[in-house]
C-alpha positions, 0 to 999 in steps of 0.5 A: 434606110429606114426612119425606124433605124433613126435614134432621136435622144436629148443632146448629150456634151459628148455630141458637142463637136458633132452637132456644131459641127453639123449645124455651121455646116449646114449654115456655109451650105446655105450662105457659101461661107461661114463666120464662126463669131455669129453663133456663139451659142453653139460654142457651148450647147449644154450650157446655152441650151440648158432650159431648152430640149435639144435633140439629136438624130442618130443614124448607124452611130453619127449624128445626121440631124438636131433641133431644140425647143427654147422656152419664150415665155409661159405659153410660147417656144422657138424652134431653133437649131433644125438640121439634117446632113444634106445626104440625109435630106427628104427622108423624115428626119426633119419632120421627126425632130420636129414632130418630137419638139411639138410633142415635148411643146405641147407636154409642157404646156405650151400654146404656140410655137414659134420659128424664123427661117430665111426668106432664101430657103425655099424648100424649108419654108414648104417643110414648115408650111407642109408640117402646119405652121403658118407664115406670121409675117415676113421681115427685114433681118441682118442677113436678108429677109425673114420669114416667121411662122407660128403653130398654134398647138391648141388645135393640133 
């Protein structure tokens, strides 16, 4: 596969099903089972995501990867949503979504972007630190500890 055969376009409702179905995937990955109930978000995406840009990656017709870029306040967004089909893993994918998020954040006239992860992940905290983001501080959360990081787009 050749990261020039990735599509990476703006969420569409038809992707609905697709995308939650790829991201509470890849949550039972992580966590061993999931509970439907916690991301109510994903029920909807169009309607929750509305002032956010959310992208989907496309590779030979399926959807393997998304993330979303939600506004905080007039100089600070979240990435949310970042996930890639475990067989997709380690190709760029991620980085892909992402670098269109900072991009899209940075046309927009945001300062800093912000994210949390799971204190559990490894191997997405490297990604994160990898791609500039720095740790801000770590945090007790309803599912165990939290990472937070934060890029300052203002120097990038």
């Amino acid at each position: 596969m050749d990261a020039q055969q990735i599509s990476i376009k703006p969420f569409e409702s038809e992707d609905q099903e697709a995308v939650q179905s790829l991201i509470l995937a890849g949550l039972a990955e992580h966590w061993g089972e999931i509970d439907p109930t916690l991301n109510p978000d994903l029920n909807d995406i169009g309607a929750y995501y509305e002032d956010a840009t959310f992208l989907v990656a496309w590779f030979d017709g399926r959807i393997i990867g998304s993330g979303a870029l939600v506004p905080k306040s007039d100089q600070v967004a979240e990435i949310v949503r970042m996930s890639v089909s475990p067989e997709f893993r380690r190709r760029g994918i991620g980085r892909q979504i992402l670098e269109r998020l900072c991009q899209e954040a940075k046309e927009l006239g945001f300062q800093r972007i912000v994210l949390e992860t799971t204190s559990t992940w490894s191997e997405v905290i490297t990604f994160y630190k990898r791609f500039g983001f720095r740790i801000t501080h770590h945090r007790d959360g309803h599912f165990g500890g939290e990472v937070h990081f934060a890029l300052d787009l203002t120097s990038v």
